[in-house]
N, C-alpha and C positions, 0 to 999 in steps of 0.2 A: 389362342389365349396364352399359349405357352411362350410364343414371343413378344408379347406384349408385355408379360410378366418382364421379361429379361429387358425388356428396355425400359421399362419404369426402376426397375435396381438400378440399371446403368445412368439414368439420368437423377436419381438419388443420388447415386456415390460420388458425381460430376459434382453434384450442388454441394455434399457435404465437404469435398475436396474444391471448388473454390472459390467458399467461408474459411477455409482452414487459414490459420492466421502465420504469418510470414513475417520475419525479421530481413529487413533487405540492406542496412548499412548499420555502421558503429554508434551513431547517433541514436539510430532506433534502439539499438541494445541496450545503450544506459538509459535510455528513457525506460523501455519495458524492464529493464531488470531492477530498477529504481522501484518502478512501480510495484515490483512483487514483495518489496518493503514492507509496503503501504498494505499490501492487501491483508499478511499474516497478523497486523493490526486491526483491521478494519472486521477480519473475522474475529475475532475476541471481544473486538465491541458487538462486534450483532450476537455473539452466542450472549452476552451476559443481558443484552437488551430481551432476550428470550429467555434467559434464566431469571427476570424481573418481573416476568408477563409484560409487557412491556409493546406494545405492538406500533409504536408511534416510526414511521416511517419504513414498514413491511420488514422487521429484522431477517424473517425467516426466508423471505425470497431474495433479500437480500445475501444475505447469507450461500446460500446454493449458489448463486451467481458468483460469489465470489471464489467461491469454494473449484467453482468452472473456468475461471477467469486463470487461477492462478498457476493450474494444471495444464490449460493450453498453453500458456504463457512458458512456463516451464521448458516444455517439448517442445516452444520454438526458440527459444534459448539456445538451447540444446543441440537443436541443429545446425544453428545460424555458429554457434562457438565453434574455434579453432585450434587456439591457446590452450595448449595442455595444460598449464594452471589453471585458468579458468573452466575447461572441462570439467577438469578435478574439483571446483568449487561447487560446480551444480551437478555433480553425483554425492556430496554430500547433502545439496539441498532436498535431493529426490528422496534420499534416504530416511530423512528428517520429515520430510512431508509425509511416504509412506508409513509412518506409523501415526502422526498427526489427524489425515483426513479422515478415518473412522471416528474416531474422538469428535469431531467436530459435526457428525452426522447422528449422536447418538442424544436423547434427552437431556439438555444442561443441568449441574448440579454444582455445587458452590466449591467441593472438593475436587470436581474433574477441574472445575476453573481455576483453580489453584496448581494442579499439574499442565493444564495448558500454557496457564501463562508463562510456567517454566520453556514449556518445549517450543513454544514461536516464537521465545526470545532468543532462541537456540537456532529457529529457521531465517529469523531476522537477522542477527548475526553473519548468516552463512548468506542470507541472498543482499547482505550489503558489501560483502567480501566481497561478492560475481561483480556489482556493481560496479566498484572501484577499479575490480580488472579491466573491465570495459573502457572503462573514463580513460583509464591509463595509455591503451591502447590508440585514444581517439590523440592523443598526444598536444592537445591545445588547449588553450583557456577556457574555450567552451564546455568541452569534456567535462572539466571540477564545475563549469557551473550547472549543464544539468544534474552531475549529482546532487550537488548541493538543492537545489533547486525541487529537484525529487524524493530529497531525504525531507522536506518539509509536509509533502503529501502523508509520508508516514508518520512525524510528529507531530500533526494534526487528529491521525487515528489511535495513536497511543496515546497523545493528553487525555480524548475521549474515551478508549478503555479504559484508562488507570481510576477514570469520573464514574465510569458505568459499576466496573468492582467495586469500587468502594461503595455505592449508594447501594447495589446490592446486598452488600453486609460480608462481602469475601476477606477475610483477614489477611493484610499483608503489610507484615512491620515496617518494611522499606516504602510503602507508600507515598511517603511523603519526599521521599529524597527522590524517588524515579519522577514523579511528577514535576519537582524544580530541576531537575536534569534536563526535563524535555521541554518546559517551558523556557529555559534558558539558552536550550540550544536553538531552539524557534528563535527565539528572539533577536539573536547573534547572526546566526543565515540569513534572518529577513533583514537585518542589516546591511548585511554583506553583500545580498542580492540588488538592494536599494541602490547600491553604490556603484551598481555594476555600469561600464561604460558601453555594454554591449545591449543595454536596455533601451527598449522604442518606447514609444508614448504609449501604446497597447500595457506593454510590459510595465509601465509604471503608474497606468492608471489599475491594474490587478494586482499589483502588490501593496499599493496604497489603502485597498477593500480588503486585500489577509490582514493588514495592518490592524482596519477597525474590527475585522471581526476575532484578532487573537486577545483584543482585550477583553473580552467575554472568559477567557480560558484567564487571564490575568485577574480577573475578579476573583471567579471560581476556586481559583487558587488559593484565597485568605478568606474563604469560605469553609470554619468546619463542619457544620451542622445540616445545611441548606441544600438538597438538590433538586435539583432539576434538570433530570433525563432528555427529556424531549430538545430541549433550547441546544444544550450541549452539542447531540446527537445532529441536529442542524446546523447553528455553527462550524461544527467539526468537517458536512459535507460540504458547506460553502464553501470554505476553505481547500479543500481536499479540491473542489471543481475550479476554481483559481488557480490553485499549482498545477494542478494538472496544466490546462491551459499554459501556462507563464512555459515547463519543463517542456510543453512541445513547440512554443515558439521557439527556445533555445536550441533545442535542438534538430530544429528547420533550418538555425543557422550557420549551424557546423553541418548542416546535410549541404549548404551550399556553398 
């Protein structure tokens, strides 16, 4: 019994060690550190979708996943990094998140949303820094465009938070100017991505679909009165699962 024991552990730890998720080139790293963007947004949208009642597309399992996403994600960063700058960038991310992920574990309230929004924009910051180190490293045209490309995954999740606080009733003076900041910087990338001559017919028939679906956030926007959670909230992942896609063809092709 005693060795059966021992080889059922042993064939657990195998299995949990290999799902363990792995950064294997520079391409991969801007895409995944891209994406941890994307996610310190995508949690502030689910926590206020949950501070709503709100349950239109599972906020709270959402939520934990991402909360899991962005932790593994991290730790292989981490390892995969070289570049003592860049080291240096995601020991400040860690540090930022270690005080973050309780906060985001505990019942929403409209005043902790008020200090988180401070503090992911603080994590955001520091994991667009990591980003760019990356890019920088990958040393070609590709590089700036899956950043670019990947900072749209996150301005898809922040249009959507900044939609979700508000309709929740979370006061924030700046509201209006963070939201034409990040509607305009959408706007300007998905330009620039359009234009791009490293784009396939795949790539231009998914950026033509963010296209129709950012005008939902373009409406929304000369909208002061009117929401609607749900639409948004979808929208937002359509989007989110288009760039995603578009940032890992890019970056399929600086992997080759």
């Amino acid at each position: 019994m005693r060795v059966l024991v021992t080889v059922l552990a042993t064939i657990v730890t195998l299995s949990v060690q290999s799902v363990a998720f792995e950064i294997k080139n520079l391409a991969q790293a801007v895409n995944e550190a891209g994406r941890q963007r994307m996610l310190t947004q995508r949690m502030l949208k689910d926590y206020a979708m949950i501070g709503m009642g709100n349950q239109f597309g599972n906020p709270v399992q959402d939520l934990n996943r991402t909360i899991q996403t962005f932790e593994e994600h991290l730790k292989a960063l981490r390892s995969f990094a070289t570049d003592p700058e860049t080291v240096k960038s995601l020991e400040a991310q860690r540090n930022l998140w270690d005080q973050i992920r309780p906060k985001l574990l505990q019942k929403p309230t409209k005043k902790e949303a008020q200090t988180l929004q401070k503090e992911l924009d603080k994590l955001l910051k520091a994991a667009d820094l990591t980003t760019r180190l990356f890019a920088k490293q990958t040393g070609k045209k590709s590089g700036k465009l899956i950043n670019i490309s990947g900072r749209q995954r996150m301005l898809s999740q922040r249009m959507a938070n900044l939609y979700m606080l508000k309709a929740w009733g979370v006061e924030d003076p700046q509201f209006k100017d963070k939201l034409q900041a990040a509607i305009q910087l959408f706007g300007d990338s998905l330009d620039t991505l359009m234009k791009s001559d490293l784009n396939t017919p795949e790539i231009d028939k998914l950026l033509h679909r963010v296209k129709n679906n950012f005008m939902f956030f373009q409406i929304m926007s000369r909208s002061s009165n009117r929401f609607i959670p749900s639409l948004i909230y979808e929208k937002s992942n359509e989007i989110l699962k288009d760039m995603n896609t578009v940032t890992g063809l890019y970056a399929k092709q600086k992997a080759r």
